[in-house]
N, C-alpha and C positions, 0 to 999 in steps of 0.2 A: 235540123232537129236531131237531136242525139240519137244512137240505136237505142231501144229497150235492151235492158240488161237480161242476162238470162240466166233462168233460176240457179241455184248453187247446185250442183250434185251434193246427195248424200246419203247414205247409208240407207234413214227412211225410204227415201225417193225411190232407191234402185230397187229394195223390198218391195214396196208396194207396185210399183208395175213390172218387176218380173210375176208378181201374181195377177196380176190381173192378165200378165200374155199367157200365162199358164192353164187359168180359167177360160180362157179363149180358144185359146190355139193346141191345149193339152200339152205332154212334160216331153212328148217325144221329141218335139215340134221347138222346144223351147233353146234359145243358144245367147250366147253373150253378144252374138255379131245382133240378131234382131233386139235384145233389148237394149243397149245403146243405140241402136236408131230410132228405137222409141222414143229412147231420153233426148233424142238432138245433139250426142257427143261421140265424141270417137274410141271405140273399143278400148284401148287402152286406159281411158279415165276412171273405167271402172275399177281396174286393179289397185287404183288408191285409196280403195277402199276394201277390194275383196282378190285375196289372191288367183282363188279358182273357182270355176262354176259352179264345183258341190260347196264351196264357203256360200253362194250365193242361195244355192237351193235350201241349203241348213236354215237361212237366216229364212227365209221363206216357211219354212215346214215349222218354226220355233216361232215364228210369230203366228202363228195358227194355231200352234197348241197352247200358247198364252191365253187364248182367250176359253180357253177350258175351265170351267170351276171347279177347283178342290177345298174351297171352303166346309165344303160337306162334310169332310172327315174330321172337323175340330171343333162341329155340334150338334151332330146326327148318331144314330146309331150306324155301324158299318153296313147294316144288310142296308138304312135309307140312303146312306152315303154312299154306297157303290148304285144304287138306282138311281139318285141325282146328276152323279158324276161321269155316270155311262150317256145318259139323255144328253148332256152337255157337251162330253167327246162326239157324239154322233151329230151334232147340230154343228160344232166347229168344223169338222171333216165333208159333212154335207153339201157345204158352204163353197166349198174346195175339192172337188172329189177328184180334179186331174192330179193333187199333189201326193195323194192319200199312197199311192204306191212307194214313194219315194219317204214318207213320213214313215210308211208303217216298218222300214228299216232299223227301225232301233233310235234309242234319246243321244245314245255314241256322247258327242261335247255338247250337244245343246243345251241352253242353260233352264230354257222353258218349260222343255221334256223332262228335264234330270228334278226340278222343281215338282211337276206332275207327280213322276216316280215318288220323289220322298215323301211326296205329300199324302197320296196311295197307302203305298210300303207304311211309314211313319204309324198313319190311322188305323190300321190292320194289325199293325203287331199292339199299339195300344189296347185295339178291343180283347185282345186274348189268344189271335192268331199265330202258331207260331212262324219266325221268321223266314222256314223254308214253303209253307201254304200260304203267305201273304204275297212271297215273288210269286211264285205259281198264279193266286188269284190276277195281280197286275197284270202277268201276261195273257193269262184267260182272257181277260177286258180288252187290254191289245187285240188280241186276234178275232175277238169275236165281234169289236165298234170298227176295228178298221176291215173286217169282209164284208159287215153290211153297208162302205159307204162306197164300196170300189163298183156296186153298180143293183140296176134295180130286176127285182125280180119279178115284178109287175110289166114290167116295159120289154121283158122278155118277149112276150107274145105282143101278135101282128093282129090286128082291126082286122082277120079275114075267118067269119065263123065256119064257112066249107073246108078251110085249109087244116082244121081240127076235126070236122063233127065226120067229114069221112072215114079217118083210121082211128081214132080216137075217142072210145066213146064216153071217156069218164073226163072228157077236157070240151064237151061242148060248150061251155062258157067262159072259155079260155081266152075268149076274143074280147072279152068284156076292163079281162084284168087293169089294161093298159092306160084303161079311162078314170081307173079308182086306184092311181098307181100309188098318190099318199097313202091313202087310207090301207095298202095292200100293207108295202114295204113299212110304214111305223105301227102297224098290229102286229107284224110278223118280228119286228126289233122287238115290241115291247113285249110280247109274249116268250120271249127270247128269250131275254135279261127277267123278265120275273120268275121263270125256271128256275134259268142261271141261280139267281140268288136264291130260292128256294132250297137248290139241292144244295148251295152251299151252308146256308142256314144249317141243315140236316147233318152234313161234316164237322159242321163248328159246333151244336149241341153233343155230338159222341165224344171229338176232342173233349170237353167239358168236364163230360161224366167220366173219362178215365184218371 
């Protein structure tokens, strides 16, 4: 009987299960020696496809931010297009939170990010922003979707009520957080970003009037 042939390496391939060891095992953790033993190939085969591990990681962190939606900014208003398009960076990242360190470096050559960027930038100076408050606003967005995905603030505290209600008297229910950790960390996102945009509303009405 013939051997079963074995699948082709490629580009998709190595994408998709370096994220998946990454999801697993986290970015520290992550190297080219273990994901070609994932793949069933020898180290080397990767390189015919990717020079070096940050080509690898790039292509990683850029197929994550593809699935981002900026449709928003080409039929919304900016204050609903930056609240659509923040919910959706945060659900992409969420998905992937060991990558999110390495993502939030910057779009650099990615062609996913640099697409995000324009598309952001693009809708913002449309609405009336100027050019140097529209980057400003993208990187606001930046820092603010990629700190709430790098970890939870609910899951901060431990299931032990004596470990708070001793020295603690305004965190007696502190042991509860951990159990309602959605509901903690996406009240505390969205109440976030509906500020955010508020106070920037507030910016972009004065701009207006001058």
């Amino acid at each position: 009987m013939a051997r079963p042939r074995q699948a082709l390496l490629s580009r998709e391939r190595i994408v998709e299960t370096a994220a998946t060891l990454i999801d697993s095992d986290g970015l520290a953790a992550f190297s080219t020696r273990k994901l070609a033993a994932s793949l069933g190939v020898r180290g080397p085969s990767l390189y015919n496809h990717f020079r070096t591990k940050d080509e690898i990681l790039d292509a990683v962190a850029d197929t994550i931010t593809a699935k981002v939606d900026v449709s928003f900014f080409s039929t919304h208003s900016w204050r609903e297009a930056l609240l659509l398009w923040g919910k959706s960076y945060r659900d992409a990242l969420m998905a992937h939170p060991n990558i999110v360190p390495y993502l939030a470096q910057g779009p650099g050559r990615r062609p996913a990010a640099l697409a995000v960027a324009d598309a952001v930038y693009g809708g913002l100076v449309k609405a009336g922003w100027p050019p140097a408050r529209a980057t400003h606003i993208g990187a606001l967005m930046r820092y603010y979707v990629a700190g709430s995905a790098l970890g939870s603030f609910a899951r901060g505290f431990v299931e032990d009520p004596q470990l708070y209600a001793a020295h603690y008297p305004h965190l007696t229910q502190a042991h509860r957080l951990a159990g309602h950790q959605q509901s903690v960390d996406e009240g505390a996102f969205m109440l976030g970003l509906e500020s955010l945009i508020t106070g920037l509303g507030k910016v972009y009405d004065d701009l207006n009037l001058q």
